[in-house]
N, C-alpha and C positions, 0 to 999 in steps of 0.2 A: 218376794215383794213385801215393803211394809204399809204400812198405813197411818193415814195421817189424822190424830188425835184431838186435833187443838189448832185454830189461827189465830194470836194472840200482836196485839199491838199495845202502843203507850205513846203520851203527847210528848213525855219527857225519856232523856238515857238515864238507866240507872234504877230503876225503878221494876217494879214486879207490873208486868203487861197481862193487859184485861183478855179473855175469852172472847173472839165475836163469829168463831165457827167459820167464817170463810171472811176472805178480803179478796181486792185486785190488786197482784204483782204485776207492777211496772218493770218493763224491760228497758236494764240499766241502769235502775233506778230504788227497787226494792217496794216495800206495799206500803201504799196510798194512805196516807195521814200518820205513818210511825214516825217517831223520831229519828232511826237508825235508817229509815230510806235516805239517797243521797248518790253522787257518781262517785263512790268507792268501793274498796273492797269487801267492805264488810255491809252488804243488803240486807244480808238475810239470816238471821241464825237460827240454827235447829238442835236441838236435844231431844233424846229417846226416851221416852215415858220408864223404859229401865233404868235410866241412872238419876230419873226422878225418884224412884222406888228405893234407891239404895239411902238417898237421905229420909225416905217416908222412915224404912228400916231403921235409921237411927232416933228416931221419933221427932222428927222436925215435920210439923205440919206442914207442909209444901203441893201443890199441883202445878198442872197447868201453868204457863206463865210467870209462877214464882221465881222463875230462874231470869227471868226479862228474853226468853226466847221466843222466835216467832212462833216458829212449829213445833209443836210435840210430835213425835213419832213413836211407833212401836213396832218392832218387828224387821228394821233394818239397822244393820251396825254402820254406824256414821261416824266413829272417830277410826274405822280402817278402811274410809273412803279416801285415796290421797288426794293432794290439791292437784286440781285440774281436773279430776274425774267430773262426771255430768252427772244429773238426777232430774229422772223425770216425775212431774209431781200430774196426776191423771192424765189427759189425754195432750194438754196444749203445754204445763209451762215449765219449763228448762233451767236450773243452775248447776253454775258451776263453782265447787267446793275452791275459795280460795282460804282458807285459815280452817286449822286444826285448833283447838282450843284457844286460850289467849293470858297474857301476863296481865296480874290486878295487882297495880303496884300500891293501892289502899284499898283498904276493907269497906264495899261500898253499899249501898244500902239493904242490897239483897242479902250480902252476907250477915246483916245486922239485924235482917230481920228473919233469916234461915237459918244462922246461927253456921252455916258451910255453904260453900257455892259450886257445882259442880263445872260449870260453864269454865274455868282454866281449862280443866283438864280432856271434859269428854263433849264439851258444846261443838259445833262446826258454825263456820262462816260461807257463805256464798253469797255470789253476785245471780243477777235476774237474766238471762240468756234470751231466752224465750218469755214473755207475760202470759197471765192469765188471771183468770178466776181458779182460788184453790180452796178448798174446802176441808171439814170434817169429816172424814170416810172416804177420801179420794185414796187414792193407792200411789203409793212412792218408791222408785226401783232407780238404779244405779243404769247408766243407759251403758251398751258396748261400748270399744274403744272406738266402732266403725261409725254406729248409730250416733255419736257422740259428737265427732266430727260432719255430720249431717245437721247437727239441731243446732 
């Protein structure tokens, strides 16, 4: 099981998304006041505090959010979750991974201010299954194939 780091939002896409420690994920919808909420496929994006580390390591000052990701995580591997797999985020709220990284066909403003963007390659996208309130310190795990089909 991993854990969850950071709930980060932003008014605008495109942009590096603020810290506010817990938000409400709308079911179908994504959380409550981001830009990137909406009925599509992409609600929700998450990146692993490790592949935030790998650009800290090349000395790009980056945290939390730099990446315009909702969730930081740490401690679960998220780009070998496949699409359609579930992920339960504490006790109540449920997605499910539709997009494995994504094409940046310009260099946009993260890249411009990170100077690299991890989010092609190792971010993930999902949609809002279940809602909730989710938090800083909640616990984040990959649900079974059976529990999966339940939520």
């Amino acid at each position: 099981m991993g854990t969850i780091l950071a709930v980060c939002v932003s008014a605008r896409k495109g942009i590096r998304k603020k810290n506010v420690e817990q938000a409400m994920f709308l079911e179908n919808f994504g959380i409550e006041g981001d830009a990137h909420a909406g009925n599509w496929h992409r609600q929700v994006s998450l990146l692993a505090w490790e592949s935030i580390e790998k650009m800290r390591a090349k000395g790009l000052q980056v945290n939390v959010g730099s990446f315009a990701e909702n969730v930081t995580t740490r401690g679960i591997d998220l780009v070998s979750l496949p699409i359609g797999s579930r992920i339960r985020i504490g006790s109540d709220v449920v997605f499910e991974v539709t997009q494995i990284g994504k094409e940046c066909h310009a260099r946009c403003a993260i890249y411009a201010l990170a100077g690299d963007c991890v989010m092609p390659k190792e971010g993930i996208f999902a949609r809002v299954i279940q809602g909730g309130m989710v938090k800083a310190g909640d616990g984040i795990a990959p649900l079974s194939p059976v529990a999966a089909r339940a939520a």
